[in-house]
C-alpha positions as CSV (number, residue, x, y, z in Angstrom):
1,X,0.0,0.0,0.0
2,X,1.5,3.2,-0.9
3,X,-0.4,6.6,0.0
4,X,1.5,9.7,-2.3
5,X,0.4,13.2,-1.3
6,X,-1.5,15.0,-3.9
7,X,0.2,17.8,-6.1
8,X,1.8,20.4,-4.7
9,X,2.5,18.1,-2.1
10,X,4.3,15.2,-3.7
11,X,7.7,16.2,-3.7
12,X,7.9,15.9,-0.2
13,X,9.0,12.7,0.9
14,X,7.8,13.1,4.8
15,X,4.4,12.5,3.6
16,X,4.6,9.6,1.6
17,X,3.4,6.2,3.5
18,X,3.8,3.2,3.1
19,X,2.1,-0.4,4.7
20,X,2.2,-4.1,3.5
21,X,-1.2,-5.1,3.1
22,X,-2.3,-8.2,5.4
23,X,-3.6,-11.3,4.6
24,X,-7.4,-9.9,5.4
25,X,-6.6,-6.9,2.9
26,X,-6.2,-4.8,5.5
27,X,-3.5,-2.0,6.7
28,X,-2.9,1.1,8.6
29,X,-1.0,4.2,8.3
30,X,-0.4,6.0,11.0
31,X,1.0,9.4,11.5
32,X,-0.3,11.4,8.2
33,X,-0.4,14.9,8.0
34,X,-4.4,15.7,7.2
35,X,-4.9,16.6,3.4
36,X,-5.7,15.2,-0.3
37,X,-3.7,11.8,-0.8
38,X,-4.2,8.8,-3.5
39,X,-3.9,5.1,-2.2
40,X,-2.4,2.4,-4.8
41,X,-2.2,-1.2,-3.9
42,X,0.5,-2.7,-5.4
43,X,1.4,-5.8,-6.2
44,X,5.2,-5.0,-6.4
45,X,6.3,-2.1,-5.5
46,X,9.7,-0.5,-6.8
47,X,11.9,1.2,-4.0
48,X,11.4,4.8,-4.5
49,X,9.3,4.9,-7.4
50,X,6.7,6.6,-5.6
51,X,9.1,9.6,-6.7
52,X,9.5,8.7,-10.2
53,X,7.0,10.8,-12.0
54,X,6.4,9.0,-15.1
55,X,6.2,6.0,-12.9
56,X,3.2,7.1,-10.9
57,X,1.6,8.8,-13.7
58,X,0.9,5.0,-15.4
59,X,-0.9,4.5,-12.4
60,X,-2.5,7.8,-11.6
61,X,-6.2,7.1,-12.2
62,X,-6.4,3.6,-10.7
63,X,-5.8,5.4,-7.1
64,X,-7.9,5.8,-4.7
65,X,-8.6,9.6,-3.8
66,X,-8.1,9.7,0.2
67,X,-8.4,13.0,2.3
68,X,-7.5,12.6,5.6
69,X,-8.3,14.6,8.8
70,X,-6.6,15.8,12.0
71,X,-7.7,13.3,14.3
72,X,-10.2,11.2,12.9
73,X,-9.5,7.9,10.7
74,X,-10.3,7.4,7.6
75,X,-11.6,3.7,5.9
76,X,-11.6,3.4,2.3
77,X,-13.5,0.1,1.4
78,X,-11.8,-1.0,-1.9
79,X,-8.8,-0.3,-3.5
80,X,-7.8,-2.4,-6.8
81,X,-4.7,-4.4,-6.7
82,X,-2.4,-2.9,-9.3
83,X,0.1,-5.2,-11.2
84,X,3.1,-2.9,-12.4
85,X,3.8,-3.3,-16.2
């Protein structure tokens, strides 16, 4: 599970999560700022692609849109698997 922060956001590396999905399908992030953020579910996962632009923008519109707030959590039912080209 990778959660990127939404543009202008996404070049700071702070804010990027990450979590290994369980067998149940679920996960938790803990410690995000509040804001906009996407959620991908990877299959693989690269090491530092989440910073690779034309990397994440192949994948752009199968995340999930995800905005989080101070002090209250967030659930997001379904998230398609993606398997990286």
């Amino acid at each position: 599970m990778v959660l990127v922060p939404a543009v202008p956001r996404l070049s700071n590396p702070v804010l990027h999560k990450f979590d290994l999905m369980s067998p149940d399908g679920s996960f938790v992030f803990r410690g995000v700022a509040p804001g906009t953020y996407k959620l991908f579910a990877f299959e693989v996962f690269p090491r530092g692609a989440e910073h690779d632009s034309e990397f994440m923008a192949q994948y752009e519109q199968r995340g999930v849109l995800v905005t989080v707030n101070a002090g209250l959590q967030t659930e997001v039912l379904r998230v398609p698997i993606i398997r990286p080209k």
